[in-house]
C-alpha positions as CSV (number, residue, x, y, z in Angstrom):
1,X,19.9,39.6,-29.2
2,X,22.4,41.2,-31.0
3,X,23.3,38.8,-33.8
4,X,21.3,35.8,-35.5
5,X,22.1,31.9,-36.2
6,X,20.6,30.3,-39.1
7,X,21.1,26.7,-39.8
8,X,20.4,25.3,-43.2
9,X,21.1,22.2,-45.5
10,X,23.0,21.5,-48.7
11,X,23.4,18.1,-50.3
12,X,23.3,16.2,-46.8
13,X,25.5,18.9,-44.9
14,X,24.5,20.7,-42.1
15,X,25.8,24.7,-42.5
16,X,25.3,26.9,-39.4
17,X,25.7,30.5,-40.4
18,X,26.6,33.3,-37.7
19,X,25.6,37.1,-38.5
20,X,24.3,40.9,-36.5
21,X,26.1,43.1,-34.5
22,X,27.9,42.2,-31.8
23,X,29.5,38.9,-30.4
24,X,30.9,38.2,-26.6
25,X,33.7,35.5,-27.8
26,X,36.1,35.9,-24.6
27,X,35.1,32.1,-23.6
28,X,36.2,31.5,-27.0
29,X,39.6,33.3,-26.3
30,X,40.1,31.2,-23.1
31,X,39.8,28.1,-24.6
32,X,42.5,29.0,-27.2
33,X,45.3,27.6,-24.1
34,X,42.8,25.2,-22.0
35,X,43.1,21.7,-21.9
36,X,39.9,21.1,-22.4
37,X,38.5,20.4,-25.9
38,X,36.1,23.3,-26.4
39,X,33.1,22.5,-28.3
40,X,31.6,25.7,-30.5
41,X,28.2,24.4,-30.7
42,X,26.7,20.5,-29.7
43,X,28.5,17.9,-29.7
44,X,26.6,16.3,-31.9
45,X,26.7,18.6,-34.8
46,X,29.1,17.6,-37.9
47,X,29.3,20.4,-40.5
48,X,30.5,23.9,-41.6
49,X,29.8,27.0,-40.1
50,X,30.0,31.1,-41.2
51,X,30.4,34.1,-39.3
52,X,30.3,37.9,-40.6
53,X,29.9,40.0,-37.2
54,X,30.1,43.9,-36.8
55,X,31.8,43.4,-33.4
56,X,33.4,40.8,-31.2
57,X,34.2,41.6,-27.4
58,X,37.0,39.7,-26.7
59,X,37.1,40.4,-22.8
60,X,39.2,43.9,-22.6
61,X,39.2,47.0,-24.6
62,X,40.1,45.5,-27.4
63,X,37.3,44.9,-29.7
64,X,37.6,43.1,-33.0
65,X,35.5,44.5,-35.9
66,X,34.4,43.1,-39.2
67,X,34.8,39.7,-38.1
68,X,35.1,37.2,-40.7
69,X,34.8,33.5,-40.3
70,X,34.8,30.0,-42.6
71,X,35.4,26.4,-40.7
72,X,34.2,22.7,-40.5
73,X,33.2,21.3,-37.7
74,X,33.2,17.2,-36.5
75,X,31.6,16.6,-33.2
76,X,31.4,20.3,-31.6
77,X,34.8,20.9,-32.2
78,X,36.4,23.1,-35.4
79,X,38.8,21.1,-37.8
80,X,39.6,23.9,-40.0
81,X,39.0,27.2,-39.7
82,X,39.8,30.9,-41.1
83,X,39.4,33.6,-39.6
84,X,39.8,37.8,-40.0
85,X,39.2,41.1,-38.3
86,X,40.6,44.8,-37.0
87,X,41.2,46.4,-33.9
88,X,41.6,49.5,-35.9
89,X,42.9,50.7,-39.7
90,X,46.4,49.5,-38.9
91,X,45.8,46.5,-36.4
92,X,44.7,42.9,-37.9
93,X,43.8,39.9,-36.3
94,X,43.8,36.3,-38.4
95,X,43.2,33.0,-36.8
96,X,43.7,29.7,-38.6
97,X,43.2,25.8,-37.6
98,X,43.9,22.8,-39.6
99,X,45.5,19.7,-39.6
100,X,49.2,19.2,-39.4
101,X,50.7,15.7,-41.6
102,X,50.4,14.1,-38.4
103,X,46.9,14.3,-37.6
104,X,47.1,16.9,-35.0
105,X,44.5,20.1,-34.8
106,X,47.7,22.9,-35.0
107,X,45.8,26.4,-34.1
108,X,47.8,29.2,-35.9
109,X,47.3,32.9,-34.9
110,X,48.6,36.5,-35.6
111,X,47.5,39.3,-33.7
112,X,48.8,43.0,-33.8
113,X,47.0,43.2,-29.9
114,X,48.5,40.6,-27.3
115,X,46.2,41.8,-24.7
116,X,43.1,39.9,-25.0
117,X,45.0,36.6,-24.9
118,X,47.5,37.4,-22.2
119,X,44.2,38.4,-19.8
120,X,44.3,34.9,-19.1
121,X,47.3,34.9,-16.9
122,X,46.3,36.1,-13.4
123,X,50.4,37.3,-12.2
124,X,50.0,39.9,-15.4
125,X,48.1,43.2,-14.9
126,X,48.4,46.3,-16.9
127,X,50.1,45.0,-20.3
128,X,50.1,47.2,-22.8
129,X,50.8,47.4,-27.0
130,X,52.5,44.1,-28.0
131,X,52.2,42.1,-30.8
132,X,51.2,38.2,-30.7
133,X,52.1,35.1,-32.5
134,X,50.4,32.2,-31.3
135,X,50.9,28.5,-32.7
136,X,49.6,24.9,-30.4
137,X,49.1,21.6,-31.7
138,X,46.2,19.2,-29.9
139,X,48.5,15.8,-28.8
140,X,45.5,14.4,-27.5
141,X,42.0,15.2,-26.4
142,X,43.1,17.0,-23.4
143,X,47.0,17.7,-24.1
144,X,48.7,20.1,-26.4
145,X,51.9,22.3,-27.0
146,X,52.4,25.6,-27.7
147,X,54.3,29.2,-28.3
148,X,53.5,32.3,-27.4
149,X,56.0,35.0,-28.9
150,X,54.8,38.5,-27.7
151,X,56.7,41.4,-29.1
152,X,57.5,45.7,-28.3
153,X,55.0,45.9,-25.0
154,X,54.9,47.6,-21.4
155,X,53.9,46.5,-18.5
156,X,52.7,49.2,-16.2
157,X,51.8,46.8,-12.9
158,X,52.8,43.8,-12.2
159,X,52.6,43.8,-8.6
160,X,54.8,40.8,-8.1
161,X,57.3,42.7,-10.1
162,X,57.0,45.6,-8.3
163,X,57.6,43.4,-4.9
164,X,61.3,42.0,-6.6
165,X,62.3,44.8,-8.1
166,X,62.1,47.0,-4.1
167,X,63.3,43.8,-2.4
168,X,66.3,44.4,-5.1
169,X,66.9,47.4,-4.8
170,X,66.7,48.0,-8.2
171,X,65.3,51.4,-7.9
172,X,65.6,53.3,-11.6
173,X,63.4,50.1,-13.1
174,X,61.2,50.3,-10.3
175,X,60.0,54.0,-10.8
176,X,60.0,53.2,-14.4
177,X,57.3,50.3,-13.5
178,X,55.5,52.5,-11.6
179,X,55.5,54.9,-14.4
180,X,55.1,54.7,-17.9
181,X,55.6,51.0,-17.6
182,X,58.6,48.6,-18.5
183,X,59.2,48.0,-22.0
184,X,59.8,44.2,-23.4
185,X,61.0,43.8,-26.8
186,X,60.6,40.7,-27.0
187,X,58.7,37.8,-24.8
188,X,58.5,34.1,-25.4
189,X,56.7,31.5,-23.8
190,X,57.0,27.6,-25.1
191,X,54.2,25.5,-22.8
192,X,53.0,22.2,-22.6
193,X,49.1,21.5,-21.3
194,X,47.0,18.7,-20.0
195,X,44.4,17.8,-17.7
196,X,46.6,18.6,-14.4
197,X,49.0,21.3,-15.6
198,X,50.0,24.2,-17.7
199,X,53.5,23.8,-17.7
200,X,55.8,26.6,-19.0
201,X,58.7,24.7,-20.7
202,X,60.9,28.1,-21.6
203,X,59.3,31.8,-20.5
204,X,61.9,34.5,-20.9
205,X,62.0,37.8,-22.1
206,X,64.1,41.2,-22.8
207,X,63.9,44.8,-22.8
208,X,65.8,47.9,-23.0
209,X,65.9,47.7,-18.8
210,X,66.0,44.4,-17.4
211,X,65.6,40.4,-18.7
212,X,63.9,37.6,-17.1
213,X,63.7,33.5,-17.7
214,X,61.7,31.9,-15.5
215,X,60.1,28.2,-15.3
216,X,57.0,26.6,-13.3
217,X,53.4,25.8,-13.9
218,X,50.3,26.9,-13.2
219,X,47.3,23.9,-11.6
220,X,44.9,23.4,-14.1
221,X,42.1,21.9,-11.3
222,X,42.7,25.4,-9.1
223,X,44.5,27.9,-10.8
224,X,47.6,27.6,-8.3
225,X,50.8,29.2,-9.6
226,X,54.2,27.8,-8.9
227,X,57.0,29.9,-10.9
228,X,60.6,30.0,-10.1
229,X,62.6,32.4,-12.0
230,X,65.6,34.9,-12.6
231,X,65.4,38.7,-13.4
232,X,69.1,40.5,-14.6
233,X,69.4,44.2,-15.2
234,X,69.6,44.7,-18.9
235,X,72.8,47.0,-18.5
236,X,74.9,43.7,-16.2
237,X,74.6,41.6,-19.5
238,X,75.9,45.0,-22.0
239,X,78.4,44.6,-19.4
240,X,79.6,41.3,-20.1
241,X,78.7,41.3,-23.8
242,X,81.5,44.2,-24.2
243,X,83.7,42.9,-22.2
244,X,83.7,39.4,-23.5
245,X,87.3,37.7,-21.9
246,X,85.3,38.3,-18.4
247,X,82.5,36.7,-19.8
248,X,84.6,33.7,-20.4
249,X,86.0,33.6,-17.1
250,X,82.5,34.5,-15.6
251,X,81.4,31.0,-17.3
252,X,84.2,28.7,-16.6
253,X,83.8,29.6,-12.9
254,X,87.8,31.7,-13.1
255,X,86.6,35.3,-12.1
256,X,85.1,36.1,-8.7
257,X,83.6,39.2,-10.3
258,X,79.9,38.3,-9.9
259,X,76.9,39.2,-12.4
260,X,74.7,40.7,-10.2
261,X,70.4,39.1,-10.8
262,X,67.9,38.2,-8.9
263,X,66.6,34.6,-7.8
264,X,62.6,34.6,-7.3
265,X,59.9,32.0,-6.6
266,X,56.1,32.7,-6.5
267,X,53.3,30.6,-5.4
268,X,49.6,31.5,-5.0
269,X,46.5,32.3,-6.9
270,X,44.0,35.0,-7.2
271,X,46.6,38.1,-6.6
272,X,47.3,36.3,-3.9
273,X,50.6,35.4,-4.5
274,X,53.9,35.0,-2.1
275,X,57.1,35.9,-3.2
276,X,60.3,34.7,-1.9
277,X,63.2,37.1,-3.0
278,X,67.5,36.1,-3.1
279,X,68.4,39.8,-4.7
280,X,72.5,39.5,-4.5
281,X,73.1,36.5,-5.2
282,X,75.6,35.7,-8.4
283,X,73.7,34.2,-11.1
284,X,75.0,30.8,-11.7
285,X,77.1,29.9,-15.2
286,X,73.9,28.6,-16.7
287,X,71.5,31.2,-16.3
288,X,74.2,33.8,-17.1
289,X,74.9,31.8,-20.5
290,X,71.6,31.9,-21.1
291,X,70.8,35.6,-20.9
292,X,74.0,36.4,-22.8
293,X,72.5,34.3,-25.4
294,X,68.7,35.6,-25.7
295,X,70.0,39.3,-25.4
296,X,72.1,38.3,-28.1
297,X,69.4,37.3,-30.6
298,X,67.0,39.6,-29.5
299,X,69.5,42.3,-30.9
């Protein structure tokens, strides 16, 4: 095989240490957002554990090299643990997991490559660049909370995407999409996790071209995704940010001039999703507060 496990003993602890070439961790990866506590090695085994790998395939092109790792370990599961590697000269990955004052396993991680850890998510295909910051506490054995904050990416297909942005008629994003891809500057997604759901609390994002905020779940038993959302042309909020006494009346109900978005639901699994489309409808008050306010910090 391509890389070697030693265990050994020092004054009554067990030490597991991991070294060779090349490590397939992508299960690992996964379990970084499951519900489920994943156990590294046996259940039974209390101790610490080393790693110092050439390679680690994390799933997509994205390999980590010189993979350094220090933790403990109580039952199977990591209670601390430090971690390093590259993607390249200029791209660093660095994982950490402790204890937060109350108790809780927190999982801290920085990543200059979001893709690996976004493969996850079945209604996105073709993400590009992006940058990751990743923090989730344990709340119990099978619930947690996290954030996701995924920065400067494209996405190239997003077939779903692609469906509401034609039904729109929003043609000069659509070619873009099609193209070199649709940039995000900035994406965030807050969640909450247990045994039944993965439950997005707040998923928006913007970009030079369009913004989006949407809400749902996914089923954790089948994978089933239930997402409602809204998408706005980036250039309807400049509108209203420049032209801020229409904004006011826009939110106070006073103008009839409209903010022209798009309503969306999806529902389905396996790229096998159905999309239900209201493209001319005016956004209500809230969601146009709302994207005022995210363009506004993402500035």
């Amino acid at each position: 095989s391509n890389f070697k496990i030693t265990s050994s003993k020092k004054s009554n602890i067990n030490h597991i240490e991991i070294t060779g070439k090349r490590l397939d961790a992508k299960y690992i990866i996964d379990s970084l957002t499951s519900s489920k506590p994943s156990t590294v090695v046996s259940k039974k085994f209390n101790g610490t554990i080393s790693a110092n790998l050439d390679t680690v395939d994390t799933g997509t092109n994205d390999d980590i090299r010189d993979f350094n790792l220090t933790g403990t370990i109580l039952k199977g599961q990591f209670t601390k643990l430090d971690a390093t590697g590259v993607f390249s000269n200029k791209e660093k990955i660095s994982i950490k997991i402790s204890k937060n004052k109350n108790g809780n396993l927190t999982t801290y991680m920085l990543s200059d490559r979001a893709r690996p850890f976004i493969a996850g998510f079945s209604f996105i295909k073709g993400f590009e660049k992006g940058k990751l910051e990743f923090t989730s506490e344990d709340l119990s054995a099978t619930s947690s909370k996290g954030k996701i904050i995924i920065t400067d990416f494209k996405i190239r297909e997003i077939p779903v995407l692609a469906q509401i942005l034609s039904l729109a008629s929003i043609t000069g994003i659509l070619d873009t999409l099609k193209g070199e891809g649709i940039r995000f500057d900035n994406t965030v997604i807050v969640y909450e996790n247990d045994e039944k759901f993965f439950t997005f609390k707040d998923f928006y994002g913007t970009g030079p071209s369009l913004g989006f905020i949407v809400e749902g779940r996914i089923n954790n038993a089948d994978d089933f995704v239930s997402l409602d959302g809204n998408l706005i042309p980036a250039y309807e909020v400049n509108r209203l940010l420049s032209n801020i006494p229409i904004l006011g009346q826009i939110l106070t109900g006073k103008s009839g001039d409209g903010v022209f978005g798009v309503s969306f639901k999806i529902k389905g699994k396996d790229n096998n999703f159905e999309t239900t489309i209201n493209p001319v409808r005016t956004i209500t008050p809230r969601f146009v507060q709302r994207f005022v306010d995210i363009f506004r910090s993402s500035k």
